[in-house]
ROTI-319209 format. One record per residue (C-alpha): residue number from 1; residue in three letters; y, z, x. Coordinates in steps of 0.5 Angstrom, whole numbers. Layout:
// ROTI-319209
@nr = NUM&rest = ALA&north = Y&up = Z&east = X
...
This chain:
// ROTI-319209
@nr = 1&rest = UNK&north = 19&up = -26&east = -240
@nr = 2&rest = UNK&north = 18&up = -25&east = -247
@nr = 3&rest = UNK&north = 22&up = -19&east = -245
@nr = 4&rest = UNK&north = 28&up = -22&east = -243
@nr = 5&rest = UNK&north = 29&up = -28&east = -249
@nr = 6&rest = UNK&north = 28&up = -21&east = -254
@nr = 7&rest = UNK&north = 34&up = -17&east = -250
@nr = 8&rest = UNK&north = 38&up = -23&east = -250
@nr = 9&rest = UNK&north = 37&up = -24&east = -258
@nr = 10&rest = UNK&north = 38&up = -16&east = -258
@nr = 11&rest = UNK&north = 44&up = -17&east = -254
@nr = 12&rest = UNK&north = 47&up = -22&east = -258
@nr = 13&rest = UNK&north = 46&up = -17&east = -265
@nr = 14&rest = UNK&north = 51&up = -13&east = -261
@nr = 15&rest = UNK&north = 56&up = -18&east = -260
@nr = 16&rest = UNK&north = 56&up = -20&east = -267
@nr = 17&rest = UNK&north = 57&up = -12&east = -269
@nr = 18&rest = UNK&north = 63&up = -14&east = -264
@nr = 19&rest = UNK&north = 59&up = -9&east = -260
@nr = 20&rest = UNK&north = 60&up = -11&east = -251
@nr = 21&rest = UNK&north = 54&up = -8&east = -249
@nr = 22&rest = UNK&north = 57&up = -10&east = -240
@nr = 23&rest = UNK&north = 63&up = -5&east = -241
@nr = 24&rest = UNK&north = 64&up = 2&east = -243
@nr = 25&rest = UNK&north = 62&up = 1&east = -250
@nr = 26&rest = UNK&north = 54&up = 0&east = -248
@nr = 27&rest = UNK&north = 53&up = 8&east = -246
@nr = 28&rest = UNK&north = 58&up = 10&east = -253
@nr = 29&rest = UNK&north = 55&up = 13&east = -259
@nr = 30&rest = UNK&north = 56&up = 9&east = -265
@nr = 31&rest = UNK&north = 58&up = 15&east = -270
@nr = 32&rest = UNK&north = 62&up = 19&east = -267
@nr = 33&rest = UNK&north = 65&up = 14&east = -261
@nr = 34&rest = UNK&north = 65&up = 8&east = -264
@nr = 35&rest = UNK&north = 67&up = 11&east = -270
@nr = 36&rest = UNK&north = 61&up = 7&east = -274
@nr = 37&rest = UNK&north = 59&up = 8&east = -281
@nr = 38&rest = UNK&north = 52&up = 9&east = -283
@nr = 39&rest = UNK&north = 52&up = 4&east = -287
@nr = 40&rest = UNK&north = 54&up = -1&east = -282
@nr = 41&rest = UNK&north = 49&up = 2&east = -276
@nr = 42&rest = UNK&north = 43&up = 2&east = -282
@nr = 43&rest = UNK&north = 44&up = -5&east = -282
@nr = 44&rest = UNK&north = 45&up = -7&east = -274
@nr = 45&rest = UNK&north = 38&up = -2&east = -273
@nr = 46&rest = UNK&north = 35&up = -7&east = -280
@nr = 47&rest = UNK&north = 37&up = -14&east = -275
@nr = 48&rest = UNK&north = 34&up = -10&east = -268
@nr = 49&rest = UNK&north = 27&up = -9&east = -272
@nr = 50&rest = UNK&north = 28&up = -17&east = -275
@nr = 51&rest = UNK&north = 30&up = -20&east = -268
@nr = 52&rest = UNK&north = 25&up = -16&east = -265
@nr = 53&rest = UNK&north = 20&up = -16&east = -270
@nr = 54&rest = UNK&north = 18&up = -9&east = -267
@nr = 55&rest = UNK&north = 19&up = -3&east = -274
@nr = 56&rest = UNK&north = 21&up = 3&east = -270
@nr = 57&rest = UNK&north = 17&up = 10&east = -271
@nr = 58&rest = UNK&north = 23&up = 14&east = -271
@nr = 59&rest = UNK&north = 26&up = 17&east = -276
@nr = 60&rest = UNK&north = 34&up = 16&east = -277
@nr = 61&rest = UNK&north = 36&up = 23&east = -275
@nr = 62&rest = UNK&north = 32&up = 22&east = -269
@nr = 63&rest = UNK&north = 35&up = 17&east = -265
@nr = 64&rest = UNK&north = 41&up = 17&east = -261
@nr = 65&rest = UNK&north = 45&up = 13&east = -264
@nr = 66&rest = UNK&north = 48&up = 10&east = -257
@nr = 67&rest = UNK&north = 46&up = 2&east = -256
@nr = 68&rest = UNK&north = 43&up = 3&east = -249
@nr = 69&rest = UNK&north = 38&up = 7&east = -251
@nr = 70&rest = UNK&north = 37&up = 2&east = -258
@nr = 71&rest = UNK&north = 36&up = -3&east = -253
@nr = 72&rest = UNK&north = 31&up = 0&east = -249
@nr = 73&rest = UNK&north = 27&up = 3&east = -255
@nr = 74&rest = UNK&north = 26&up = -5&east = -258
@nr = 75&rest = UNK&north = 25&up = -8&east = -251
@nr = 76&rest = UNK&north = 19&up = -2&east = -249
């Protein structure tokens, strides 16, 4: 259940970065399909952590920057 309240506080970061997460746009890289600047994805990746209250280990350049595979790393 925890899991579940964690995804729906996560799902609502992406609302908020105006980011639908049931269409299209959940399986689009943020930098080069949704045309993000880093500042901005610096900044969802800095409200994932705090929502989840889980750092994650990875570093920038080694994350694929799409928001189902974020999600999936902070709800694992």
């Amino acid at each position: 259940m925890k899991g579940m309240n964690v995804a729906k506080k996560l799902f609502k970061v992406f609302e908020s970065y105006g980011i639908n997460l049931n269409g299209r746009q959940g399986n689009l890289h943020l930098k080069n399909d949704l045309h993000m600047d880093e500042v901005f994805i610096n900044g969802l990746i800095f409200e994932l952590e705090y929502v989840s209250k889980k750092n994650l280990e990875k570093e920038f350049g080694e994350l694929e920057l799409r928001p189902v595979s974020l999600m999936e790393e902070f709800v694992s």
